[in-house]
N, CA, C and O atoms as a GROMACS GRO file, in nm:
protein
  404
    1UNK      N    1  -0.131   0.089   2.599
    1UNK     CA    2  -0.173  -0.018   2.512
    1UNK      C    3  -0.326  -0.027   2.504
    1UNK      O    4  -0.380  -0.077   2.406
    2UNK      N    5  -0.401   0.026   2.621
    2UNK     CA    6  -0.533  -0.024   2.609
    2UNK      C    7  -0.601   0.113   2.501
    2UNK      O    8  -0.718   0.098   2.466
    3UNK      N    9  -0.546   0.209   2.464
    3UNK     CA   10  -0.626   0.325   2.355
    3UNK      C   11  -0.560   0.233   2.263
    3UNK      O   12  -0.643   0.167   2.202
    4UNK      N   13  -0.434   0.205   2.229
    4UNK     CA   14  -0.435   0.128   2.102
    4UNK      C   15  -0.497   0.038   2.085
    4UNK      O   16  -0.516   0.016   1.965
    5UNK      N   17  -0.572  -0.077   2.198
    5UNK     CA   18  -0.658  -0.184   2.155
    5UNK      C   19  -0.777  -0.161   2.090
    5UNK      O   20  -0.852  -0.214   2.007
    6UNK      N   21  -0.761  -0.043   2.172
    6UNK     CA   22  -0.972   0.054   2.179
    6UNK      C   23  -0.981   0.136   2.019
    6UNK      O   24  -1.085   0.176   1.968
    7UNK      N   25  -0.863   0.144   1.970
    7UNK     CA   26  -0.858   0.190   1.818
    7UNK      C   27  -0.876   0.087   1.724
    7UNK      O   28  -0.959   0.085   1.632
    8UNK      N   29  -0.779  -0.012   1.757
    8UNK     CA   30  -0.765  -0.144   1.688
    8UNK      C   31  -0.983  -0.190   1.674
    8UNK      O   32  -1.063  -0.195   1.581
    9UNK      N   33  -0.991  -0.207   1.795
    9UNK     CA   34  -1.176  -0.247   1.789
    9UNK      C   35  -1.207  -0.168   1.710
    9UNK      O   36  -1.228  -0.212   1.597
   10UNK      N   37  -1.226   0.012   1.739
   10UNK     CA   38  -1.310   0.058   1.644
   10UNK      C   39  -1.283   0.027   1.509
   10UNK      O   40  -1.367  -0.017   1.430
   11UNK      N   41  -1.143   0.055   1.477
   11UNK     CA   42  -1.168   0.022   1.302
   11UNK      C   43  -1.228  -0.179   1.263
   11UNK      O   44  -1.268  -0.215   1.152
   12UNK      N   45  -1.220  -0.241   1.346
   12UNK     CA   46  -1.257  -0.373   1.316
   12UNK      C   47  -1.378  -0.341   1.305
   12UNK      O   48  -1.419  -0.362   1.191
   13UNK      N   49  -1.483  -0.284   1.401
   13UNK     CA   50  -1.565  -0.252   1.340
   13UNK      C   51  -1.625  -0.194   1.264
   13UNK      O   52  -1.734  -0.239   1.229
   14UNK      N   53  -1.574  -0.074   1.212
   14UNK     CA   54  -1.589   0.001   1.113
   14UNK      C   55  -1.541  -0.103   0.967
   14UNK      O   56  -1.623  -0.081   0.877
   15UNK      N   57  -1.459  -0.181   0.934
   15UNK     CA   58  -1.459  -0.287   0.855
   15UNK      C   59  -1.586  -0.375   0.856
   15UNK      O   60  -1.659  -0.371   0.756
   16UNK      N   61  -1.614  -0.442   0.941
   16UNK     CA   62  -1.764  -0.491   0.978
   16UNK      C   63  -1.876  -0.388   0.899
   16UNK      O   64  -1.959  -0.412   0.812
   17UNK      N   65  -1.848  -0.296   0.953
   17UNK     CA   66  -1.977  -0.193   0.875
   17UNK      C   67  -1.969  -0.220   0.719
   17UNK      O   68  -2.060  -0.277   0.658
   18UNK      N   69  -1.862  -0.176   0.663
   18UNK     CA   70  -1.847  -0.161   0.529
   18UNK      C   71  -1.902  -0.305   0.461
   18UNK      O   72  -1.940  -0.299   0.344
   19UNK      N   73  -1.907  -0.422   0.527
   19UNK     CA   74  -1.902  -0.564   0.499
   19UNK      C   75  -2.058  -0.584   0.479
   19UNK      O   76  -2.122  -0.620   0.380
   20UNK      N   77  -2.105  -0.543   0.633
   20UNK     CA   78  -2.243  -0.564   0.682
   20UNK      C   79  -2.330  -0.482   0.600
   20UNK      O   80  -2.448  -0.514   0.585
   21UNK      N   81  -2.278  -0.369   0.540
   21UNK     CA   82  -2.350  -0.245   0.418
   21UNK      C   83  -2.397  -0.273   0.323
   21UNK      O   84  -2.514  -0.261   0.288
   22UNK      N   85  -2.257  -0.339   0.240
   22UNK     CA   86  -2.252  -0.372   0.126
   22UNK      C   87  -2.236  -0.484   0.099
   22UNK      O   88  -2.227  -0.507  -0.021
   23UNK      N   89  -2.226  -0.584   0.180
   23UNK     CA   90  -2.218  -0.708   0.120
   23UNK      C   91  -2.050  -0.768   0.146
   23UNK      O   92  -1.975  -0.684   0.197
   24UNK      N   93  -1.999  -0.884   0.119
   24UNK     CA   94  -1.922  -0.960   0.135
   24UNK      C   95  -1.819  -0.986  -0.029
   24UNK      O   96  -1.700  -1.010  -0.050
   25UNK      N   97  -1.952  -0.965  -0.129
   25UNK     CA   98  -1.900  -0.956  -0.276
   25UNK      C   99  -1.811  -0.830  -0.288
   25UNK      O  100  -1.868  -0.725  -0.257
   26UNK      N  101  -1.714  -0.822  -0.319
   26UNK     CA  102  -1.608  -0.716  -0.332
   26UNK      C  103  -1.531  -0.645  -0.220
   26UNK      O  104  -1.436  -0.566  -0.223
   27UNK      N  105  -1.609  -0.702  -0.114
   27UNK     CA  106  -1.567  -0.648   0.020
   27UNK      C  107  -1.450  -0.714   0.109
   27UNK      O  108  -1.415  -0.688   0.224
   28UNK      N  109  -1.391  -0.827  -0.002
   28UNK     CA  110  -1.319  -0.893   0.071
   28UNK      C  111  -1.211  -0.852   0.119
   28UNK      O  112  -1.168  -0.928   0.206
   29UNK      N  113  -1.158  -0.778   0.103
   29UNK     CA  114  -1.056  -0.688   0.154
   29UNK      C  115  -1.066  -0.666   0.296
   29UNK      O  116  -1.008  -0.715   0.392
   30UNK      N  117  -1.176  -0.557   0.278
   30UNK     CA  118  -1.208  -0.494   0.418
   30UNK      C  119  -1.270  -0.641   0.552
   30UNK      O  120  -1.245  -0.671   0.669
   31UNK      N  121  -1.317  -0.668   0.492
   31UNK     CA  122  -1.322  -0.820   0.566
   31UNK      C  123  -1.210  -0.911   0.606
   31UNK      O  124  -1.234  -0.987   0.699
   32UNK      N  125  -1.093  -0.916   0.552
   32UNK     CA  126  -0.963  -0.946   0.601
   32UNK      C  127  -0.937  -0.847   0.646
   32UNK      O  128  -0.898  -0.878   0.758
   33UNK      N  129  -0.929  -0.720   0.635
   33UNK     CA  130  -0.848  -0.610   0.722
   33UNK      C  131  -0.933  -0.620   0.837
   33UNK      O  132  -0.870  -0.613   0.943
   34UNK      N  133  -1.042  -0.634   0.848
   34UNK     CA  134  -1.114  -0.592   0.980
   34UNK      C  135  -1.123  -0.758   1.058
   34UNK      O  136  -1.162  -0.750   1.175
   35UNK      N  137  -1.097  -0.887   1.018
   35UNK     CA  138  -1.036  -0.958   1.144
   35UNK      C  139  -0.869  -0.944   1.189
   35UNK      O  140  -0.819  -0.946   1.301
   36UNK      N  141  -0.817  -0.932   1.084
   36UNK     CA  142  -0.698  -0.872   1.098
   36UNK      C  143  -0.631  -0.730   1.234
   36UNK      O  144  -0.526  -0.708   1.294
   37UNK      N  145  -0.753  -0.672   1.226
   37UNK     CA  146  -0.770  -0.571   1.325
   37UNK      C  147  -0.838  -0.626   1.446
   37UNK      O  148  -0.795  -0.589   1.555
   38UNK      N  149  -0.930  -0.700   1.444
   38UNK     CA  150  -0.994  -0.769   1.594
   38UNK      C  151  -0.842  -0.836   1.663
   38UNK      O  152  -0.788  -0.817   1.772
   39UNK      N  153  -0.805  -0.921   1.542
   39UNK     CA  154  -0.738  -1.012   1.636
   39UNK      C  155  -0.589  -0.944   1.706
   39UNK      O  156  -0.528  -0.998   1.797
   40UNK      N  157  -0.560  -0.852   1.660
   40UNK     CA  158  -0.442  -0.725   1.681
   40UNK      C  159  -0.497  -0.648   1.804
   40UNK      O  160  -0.435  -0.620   1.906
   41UNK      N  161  -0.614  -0.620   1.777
   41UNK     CA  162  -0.684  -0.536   1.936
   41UNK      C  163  -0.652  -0.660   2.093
   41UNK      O  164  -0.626  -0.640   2.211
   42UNK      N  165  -0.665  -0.738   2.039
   42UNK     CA  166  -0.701  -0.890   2.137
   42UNK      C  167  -0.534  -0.898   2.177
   42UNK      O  168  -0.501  -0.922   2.293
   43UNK      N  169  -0.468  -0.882   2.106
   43UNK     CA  170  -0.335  -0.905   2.112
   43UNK      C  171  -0.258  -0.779   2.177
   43UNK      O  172  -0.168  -0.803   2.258
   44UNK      N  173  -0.288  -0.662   2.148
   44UNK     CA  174  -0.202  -0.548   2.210
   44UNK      C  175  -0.271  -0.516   2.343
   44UNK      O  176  -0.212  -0.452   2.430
   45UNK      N  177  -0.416  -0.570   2.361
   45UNK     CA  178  -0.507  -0.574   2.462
   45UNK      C  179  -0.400  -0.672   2.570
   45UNK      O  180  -0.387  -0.615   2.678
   46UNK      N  181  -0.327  -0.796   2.560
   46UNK     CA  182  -0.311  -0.899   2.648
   46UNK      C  183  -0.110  -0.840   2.622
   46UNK      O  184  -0.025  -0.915   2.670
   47UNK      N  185  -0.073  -0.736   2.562
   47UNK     CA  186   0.062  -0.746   2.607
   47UNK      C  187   0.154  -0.794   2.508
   47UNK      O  188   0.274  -0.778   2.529
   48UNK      N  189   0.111  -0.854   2.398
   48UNK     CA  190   0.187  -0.924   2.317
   48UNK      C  191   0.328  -0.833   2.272
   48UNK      O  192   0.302  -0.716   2.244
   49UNK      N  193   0.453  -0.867   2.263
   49UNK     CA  194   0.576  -0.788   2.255
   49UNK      C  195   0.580  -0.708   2.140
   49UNK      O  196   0.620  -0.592   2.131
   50UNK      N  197   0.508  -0.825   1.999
   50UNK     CA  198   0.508  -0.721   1.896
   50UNK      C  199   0.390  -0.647   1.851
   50UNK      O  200   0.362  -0.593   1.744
   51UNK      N  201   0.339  -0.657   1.948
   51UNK     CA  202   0.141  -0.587   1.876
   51UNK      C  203   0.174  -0.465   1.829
   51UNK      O  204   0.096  -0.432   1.740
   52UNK      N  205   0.280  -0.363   1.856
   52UNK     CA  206   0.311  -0.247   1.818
   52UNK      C  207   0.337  -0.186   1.673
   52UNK      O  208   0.292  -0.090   1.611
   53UNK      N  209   0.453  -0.311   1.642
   53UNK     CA  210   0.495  -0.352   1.515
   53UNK      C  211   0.440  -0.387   1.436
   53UNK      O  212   0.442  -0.356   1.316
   54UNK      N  213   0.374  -0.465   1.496
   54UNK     CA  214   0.244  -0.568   1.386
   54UNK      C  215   0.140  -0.461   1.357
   54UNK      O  216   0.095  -0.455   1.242
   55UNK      N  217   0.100  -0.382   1.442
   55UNK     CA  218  -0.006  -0.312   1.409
   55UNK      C  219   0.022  -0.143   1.278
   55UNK      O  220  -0.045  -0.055   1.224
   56UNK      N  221   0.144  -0.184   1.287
   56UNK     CA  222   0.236  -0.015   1.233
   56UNK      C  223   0.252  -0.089   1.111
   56UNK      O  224   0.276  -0.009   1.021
   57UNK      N  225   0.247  -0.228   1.062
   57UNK     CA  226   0.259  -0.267   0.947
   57UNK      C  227   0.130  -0.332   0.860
   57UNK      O  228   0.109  -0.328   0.738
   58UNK      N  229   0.058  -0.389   0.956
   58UNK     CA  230  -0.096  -0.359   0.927
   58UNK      C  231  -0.155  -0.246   0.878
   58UNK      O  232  -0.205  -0.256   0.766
   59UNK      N  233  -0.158  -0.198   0.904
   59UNK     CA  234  -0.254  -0.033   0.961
   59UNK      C  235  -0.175   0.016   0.780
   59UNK      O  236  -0.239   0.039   0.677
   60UNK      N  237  -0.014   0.020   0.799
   60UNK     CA  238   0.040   0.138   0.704
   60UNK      C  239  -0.034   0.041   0.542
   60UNK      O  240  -0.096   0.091   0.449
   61UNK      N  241   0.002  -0.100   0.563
   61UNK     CA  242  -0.089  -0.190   0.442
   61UNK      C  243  -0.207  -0.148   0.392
   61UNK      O  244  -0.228  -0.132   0.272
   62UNK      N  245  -0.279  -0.131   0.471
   62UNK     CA  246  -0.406  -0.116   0.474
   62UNK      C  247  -0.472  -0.002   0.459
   62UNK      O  248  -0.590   0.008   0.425
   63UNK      N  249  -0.392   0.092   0.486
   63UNK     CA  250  -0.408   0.219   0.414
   63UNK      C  251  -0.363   0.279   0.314
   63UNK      O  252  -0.409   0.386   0.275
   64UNK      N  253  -0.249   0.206   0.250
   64UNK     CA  254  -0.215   0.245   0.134
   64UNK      C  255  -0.280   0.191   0.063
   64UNK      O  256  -0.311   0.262  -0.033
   65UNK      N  257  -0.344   0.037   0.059
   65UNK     CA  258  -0.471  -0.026   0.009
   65UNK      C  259  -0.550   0.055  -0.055
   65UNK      O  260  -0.581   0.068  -0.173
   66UNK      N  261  -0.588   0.130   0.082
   66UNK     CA  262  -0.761   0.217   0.120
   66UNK      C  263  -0.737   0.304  -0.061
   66UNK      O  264  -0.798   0.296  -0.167
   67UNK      N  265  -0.607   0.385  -0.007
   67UNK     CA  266  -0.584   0.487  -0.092
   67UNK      C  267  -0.589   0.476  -0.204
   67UNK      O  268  -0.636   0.539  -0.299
   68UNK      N  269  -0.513   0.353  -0.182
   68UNK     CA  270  -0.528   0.307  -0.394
   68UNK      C  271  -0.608   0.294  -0.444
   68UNK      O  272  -0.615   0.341  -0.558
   69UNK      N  273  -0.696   0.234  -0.398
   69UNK     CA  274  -0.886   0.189  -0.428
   69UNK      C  275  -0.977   0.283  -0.416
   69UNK      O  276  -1.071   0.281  -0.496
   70UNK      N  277  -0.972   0.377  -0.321
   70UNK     CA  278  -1.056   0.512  -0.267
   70UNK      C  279  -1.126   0.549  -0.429
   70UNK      O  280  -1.238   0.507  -0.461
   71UNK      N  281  -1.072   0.601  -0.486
   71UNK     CA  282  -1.183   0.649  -0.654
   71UNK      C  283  -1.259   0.522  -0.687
   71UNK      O  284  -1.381   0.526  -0.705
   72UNK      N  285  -1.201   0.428  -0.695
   72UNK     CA  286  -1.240   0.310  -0.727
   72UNK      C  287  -1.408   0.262  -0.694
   72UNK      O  288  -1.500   0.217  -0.763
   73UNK      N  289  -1.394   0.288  -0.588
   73UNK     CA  290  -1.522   0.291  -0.486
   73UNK      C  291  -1.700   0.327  -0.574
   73UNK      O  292  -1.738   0.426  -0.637
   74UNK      N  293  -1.771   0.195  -0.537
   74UNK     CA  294  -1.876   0.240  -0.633
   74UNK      C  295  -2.006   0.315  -0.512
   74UNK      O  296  -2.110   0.364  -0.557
   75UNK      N  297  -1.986   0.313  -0.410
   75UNK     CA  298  -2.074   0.317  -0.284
   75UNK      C  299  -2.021   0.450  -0.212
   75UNK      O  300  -1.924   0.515  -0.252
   76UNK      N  301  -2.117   0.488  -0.075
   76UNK     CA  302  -2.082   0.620  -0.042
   76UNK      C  303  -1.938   0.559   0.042
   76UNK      O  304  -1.918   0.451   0.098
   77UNK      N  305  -1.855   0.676   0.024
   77UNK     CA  306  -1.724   0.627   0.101
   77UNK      C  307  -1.718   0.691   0.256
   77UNK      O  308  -1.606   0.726   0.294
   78UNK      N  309  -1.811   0.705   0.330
   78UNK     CA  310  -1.832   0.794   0.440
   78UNK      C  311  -1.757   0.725   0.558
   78UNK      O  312  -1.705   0.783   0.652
   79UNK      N  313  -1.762   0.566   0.531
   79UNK     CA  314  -1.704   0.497   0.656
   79UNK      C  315  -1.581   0.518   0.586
   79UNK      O  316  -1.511   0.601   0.644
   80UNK      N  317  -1.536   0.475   0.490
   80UNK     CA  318  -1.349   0.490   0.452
   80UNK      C  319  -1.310   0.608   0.500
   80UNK      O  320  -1.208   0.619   0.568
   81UNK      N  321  -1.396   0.718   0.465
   81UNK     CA  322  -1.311   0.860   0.558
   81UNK      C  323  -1.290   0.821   0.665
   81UNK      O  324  -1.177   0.776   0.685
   82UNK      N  325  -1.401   0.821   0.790
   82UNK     CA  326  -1.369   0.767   0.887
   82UNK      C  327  -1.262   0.680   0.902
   82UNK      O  328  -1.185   0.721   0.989
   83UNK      N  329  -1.218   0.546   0.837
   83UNK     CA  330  -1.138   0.472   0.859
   83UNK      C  331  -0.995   0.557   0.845
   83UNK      O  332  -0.904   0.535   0.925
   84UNK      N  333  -0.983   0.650   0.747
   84UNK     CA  334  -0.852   0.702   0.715
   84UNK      C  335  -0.815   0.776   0.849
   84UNK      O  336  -0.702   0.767   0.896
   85UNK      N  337  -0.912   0.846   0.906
   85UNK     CA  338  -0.849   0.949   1.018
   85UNK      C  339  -0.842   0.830   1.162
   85UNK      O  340  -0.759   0.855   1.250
   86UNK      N  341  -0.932   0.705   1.179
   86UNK     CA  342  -0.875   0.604   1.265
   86UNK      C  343  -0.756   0.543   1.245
   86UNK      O  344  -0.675   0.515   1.334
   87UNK      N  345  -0.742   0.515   1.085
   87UNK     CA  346  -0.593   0.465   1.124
   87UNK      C  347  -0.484   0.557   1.112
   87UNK      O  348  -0.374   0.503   1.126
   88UNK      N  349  -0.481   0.693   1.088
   88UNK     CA  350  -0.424   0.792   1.071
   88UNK      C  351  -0.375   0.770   1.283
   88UNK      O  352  -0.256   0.762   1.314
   89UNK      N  353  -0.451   0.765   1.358
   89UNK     CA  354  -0.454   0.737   1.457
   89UNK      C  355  -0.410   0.654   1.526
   89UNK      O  356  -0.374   0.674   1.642
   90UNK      N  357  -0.406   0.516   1.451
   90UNK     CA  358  -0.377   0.437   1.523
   90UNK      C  359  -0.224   0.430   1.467
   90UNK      O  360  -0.155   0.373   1.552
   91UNK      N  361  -0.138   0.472   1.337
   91UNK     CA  362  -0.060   0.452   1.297
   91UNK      C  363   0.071   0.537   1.403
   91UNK      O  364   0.189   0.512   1.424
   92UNK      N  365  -0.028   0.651   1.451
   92UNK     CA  366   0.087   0.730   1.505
   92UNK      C  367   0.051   0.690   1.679
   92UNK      O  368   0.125   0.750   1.756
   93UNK      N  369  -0.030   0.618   1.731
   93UNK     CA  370   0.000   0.591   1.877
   93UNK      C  371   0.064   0.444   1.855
   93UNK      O  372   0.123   0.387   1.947
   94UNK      N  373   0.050   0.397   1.749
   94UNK     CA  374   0.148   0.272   1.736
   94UNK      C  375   0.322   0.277   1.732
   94UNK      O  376   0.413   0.200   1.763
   95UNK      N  377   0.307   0.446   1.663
   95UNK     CA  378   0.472   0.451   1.645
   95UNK      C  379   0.496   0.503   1.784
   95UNK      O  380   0.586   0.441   1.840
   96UNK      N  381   0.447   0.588   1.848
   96UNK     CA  382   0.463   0.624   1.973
   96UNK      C  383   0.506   0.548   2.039
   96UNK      O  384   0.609   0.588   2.094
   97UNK      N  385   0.458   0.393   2.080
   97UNK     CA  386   0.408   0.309   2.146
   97UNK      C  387   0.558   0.206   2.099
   97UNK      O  388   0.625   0.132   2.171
   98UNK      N  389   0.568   0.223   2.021
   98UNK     CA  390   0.682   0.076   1.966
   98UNK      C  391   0.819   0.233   1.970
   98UNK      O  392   0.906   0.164   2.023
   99UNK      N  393   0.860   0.315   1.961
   99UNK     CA  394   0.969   0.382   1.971
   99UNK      C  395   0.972   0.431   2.123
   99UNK      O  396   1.078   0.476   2.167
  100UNK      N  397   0.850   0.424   2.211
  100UNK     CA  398   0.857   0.463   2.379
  100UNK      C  399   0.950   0.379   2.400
  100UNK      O  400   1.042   0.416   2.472
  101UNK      N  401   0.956   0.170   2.313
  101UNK     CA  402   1.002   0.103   2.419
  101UNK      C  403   1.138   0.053   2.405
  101UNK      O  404   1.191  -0.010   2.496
   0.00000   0.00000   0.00000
């Protein structure tokens, strides 16, 4: 649980980045996805029964989001790559993690 928390942080912050970059105007998305992700790190961090679940339905949201919008994008998309191969990451130690138990 604690690499899935430690994933959960990085992409919260990597949301933060995109926010802190560009601004808050159009960014609202990634600004809900990325407390959305703090407070999920905080949660699979302390044990919670469904952080697994929650995070495998987060994460898959949020990247089909990414995807849909990705052309869309008027700015460099260098952190969204990044974000795709973190939650590419976190999607599959989440399934790991919720089918181990």
């Amino acid at each position: 649980m604690t690499l899935l928390s430690l994933l959960l942080l990085v992409n919260a912050v990597l949301h933060g980045v995109i926010v802190g970059r560009f601004g808050i105007k159009g960014n609202v998305p990634p600004a809900v996805f990325g407390l959305l992700y703090a407070v999920l790190a905080l949660a699979v961090f302390r044990g919670w029964t469904y952080g697994a679940l929650a995070t495998l339905v987060v994460t898959t949201v949020g990247l089909v989001g990414l995807a849909l919008n990705f052309r869309k994008l008027q700015h460099d998309t260098t952190v969204e790559k990044i974000i795709f191969v973190v939650g590419t990451a976190i999607l599959a130690w989440a399934a790991y993690l919720f089918l181990a138990q």
